[in-house]
N, C-alpha and C positions, 0 to 999 in steps of 0.2 A: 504494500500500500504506500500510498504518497506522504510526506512526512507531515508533521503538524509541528506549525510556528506559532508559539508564546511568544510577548512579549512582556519583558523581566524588568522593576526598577526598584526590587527587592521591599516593596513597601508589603501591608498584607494583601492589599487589591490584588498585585499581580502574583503574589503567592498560591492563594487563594486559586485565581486561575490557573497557575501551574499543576494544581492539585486537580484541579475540573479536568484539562486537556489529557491528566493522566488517566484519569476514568476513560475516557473517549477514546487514546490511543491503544489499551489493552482490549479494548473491545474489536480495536478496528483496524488493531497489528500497524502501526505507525510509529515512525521513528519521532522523537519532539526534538526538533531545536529552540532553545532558549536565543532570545535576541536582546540583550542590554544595546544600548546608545548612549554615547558620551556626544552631548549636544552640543550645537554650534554655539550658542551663548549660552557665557557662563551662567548669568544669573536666572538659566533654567534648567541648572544641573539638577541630577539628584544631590552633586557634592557642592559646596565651597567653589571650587573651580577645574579646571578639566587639565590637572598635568599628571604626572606619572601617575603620584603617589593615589589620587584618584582612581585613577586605571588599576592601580594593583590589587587598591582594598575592591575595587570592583567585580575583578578575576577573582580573588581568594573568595570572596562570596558565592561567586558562581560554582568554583570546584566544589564550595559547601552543598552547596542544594544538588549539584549532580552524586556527592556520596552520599547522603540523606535521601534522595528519593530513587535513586536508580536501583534498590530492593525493591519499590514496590513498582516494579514495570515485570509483565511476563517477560520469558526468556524469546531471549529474539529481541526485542525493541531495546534501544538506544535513544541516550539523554546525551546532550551535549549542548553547545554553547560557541556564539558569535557576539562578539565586540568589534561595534560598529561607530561611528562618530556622522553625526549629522542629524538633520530633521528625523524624529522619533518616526512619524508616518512613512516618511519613503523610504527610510531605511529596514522597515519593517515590511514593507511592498518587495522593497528590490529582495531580501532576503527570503521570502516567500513565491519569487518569480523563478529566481537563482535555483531554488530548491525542487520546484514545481509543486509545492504544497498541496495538497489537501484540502487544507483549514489553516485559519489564525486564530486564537483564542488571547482574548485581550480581558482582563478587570475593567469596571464601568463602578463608575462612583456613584450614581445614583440623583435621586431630587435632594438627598441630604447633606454634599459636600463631598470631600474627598480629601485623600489624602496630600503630606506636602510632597511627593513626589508625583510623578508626570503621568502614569498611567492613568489614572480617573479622567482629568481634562484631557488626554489624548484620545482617547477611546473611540468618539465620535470621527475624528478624524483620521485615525486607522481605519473605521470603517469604510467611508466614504473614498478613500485613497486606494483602498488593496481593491485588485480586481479580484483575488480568492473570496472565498465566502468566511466570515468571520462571525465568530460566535463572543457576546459580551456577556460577562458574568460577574455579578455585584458579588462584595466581601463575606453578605452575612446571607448567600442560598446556600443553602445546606445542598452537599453533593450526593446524589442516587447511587445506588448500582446500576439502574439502567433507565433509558430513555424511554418511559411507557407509551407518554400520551403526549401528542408534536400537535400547537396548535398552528394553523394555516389560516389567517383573515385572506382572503380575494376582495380587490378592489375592479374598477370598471376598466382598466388600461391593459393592454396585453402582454404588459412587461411581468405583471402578476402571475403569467405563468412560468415564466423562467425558474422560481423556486422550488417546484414540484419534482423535477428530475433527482436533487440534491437531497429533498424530506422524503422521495422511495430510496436514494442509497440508504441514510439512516434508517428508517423504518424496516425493510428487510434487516438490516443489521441490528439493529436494537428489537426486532419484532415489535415497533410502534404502533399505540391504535394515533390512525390522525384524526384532526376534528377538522373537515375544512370548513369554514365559517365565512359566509358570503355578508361584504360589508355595505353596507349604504348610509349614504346622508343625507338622503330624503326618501320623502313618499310617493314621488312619481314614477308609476308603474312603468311606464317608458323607460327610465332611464336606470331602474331598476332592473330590466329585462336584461339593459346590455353587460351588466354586473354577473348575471344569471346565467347567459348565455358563455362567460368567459369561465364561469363554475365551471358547466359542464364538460370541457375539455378537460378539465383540469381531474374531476371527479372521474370519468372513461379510463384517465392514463391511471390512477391509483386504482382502478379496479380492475385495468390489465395487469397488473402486476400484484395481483389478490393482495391489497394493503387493509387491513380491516380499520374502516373510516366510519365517522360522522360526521352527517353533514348538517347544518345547521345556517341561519341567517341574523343578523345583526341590522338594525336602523336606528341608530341614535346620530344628534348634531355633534357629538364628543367622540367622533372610535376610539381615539387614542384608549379612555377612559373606558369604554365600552367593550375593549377587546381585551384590557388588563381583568375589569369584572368575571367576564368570562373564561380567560385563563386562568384565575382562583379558585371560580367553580367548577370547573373539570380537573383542578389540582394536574395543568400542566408543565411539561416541563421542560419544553424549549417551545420557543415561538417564533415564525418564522418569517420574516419579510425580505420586502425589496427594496434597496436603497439607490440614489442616483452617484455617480460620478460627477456628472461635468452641470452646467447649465440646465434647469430643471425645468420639464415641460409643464413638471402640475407642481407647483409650488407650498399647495394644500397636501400633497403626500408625501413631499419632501418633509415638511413640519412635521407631520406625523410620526414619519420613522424615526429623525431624530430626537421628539418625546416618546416615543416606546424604548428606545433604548435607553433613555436617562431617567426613567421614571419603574421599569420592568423590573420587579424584584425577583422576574425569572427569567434565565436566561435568553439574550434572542441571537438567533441568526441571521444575517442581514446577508442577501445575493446583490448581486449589482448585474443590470438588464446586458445581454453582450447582442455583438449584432448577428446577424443571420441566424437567429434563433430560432429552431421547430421542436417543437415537441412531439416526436415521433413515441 
């Protein structure tokens, strides 16, 4: 399998996630590379400032967490580590391009702060950056042994299907029930239909590939809000959206994704739309 990239700036946030991606890479036989960055400016080190001595307590932490956690990896999988310098996001991209990654798994700090190092405020924008699919995960979710239940919101844009291929790899692999949940922000049956009609694609592919699903529909003026309520009541445990790269067509879904992921006290996964895309 293709590796899986953390990124590390030893706070709990990103420990924390070190600990999640390790649940995920025994499951799914993946090697993890750890990614520290020594930033371009100083005054957004993790340290004081960025010269050797920096560098070295940096390294000796890293060897710490590969002897500490490299017992709890099955046999086969490997822990290791890159020391990089520059922008926390691209270097976290390029390192995940370099590798052909998987996944990224990054700490998200949440609606309530974060800590003083950089993974919390970066979070969103390792998202938004890496073309792999990244998975955010707050300090205080308690980790599963397995991924039962993957919520799925569908919006009215056909980029919404692009996450679907990524929630049947995990699903076979986790043997996940999904919920796909059909979203809307209003009551007009028209424009509801075309929300509906982007379901059903979506619903056909998980039922070629016997994924055991529910399907369900949402109308509130809040999804954001409306799709967290609903992930509590089905007690799930990733959620899974679609995030933009560059210049945003809907501006309204852009907001969205970025408070799902800084507000989700459960994990999400966020795909970024690629082109020439079918869902076969």
């Amino acid at each position: 399998m293709q590796p899986i990239i953390v990124a590390i700036d030893f706070s709990n946030t990103s420990i924390h996630a070190l600990e999640y991606a390790i649940s995920m890479a025994n499951k799914m036989k993946s090697d993890i590379h750890l990614v520290w960055v020594d930033k371009v400016h100083p005054q957004e080190s993790v340290y004081p400032d960025t010269s050797n001595d920096s560098r070295n307590e940096a390294k000796k932490r890293l060897e710490e967490l590969i002897a500490h956690y490299s017992p709890t990896l099955v046999r086969g999988i490997s822990l290791d580590y890159k020391m990089k310098r520059g922008r926390i996001y691209r270097e976290v991209d390029n390192m995940a391009r370099l590798m052909e990654a998987e996944l990224i798994v990054t700490g998200a700090h949440g609606i309530s702060g974060y800590e003083e190092f950089w993974i919390g405020s970066n979070a969103y924008r390792i998202v938004t950056n890496a073309i792999n699919p990244v998975i955010t995960v707050r300090h205080d979710f308690t980790i599963r042994k397995r991924i039962a239940r993957i919520l799925v919101p569908m919006d009215g844009s056909m980029e919404t299907l692009q996450k679907i291929p990524f929630v049947v790899k995990l699903a076979l692999l986790f043997k996940s029930e999904v919920h796909l949940v059909t979203t809307h922000n209003t009551h007009l049956k028209s424009i509801q239909r075309i929300t509906e009609k982007i379901s059903q694609k979506a619903i056909a592919h998980l039922q070629k590939h016997q994924i055991t699903m529910i399907e369900d529909s949402i109308v509130a003026n809040d999804l954001t809000k409306a799709v967290l309520t609903y992930a509590e009541k089905v007690d799930a445990d990733l959620i899974a959206i679609m995030t933009e790269q560059e210049a945003p067509a809907n501006i309204l879904l852009v907001a969205q994704a970025q408070q799902l992921i800084n507000q989700s006290p459960i994990p999400v996964l966020s795909i970024h739309p690629q082109e020439n895309f079918s869902l076969v």
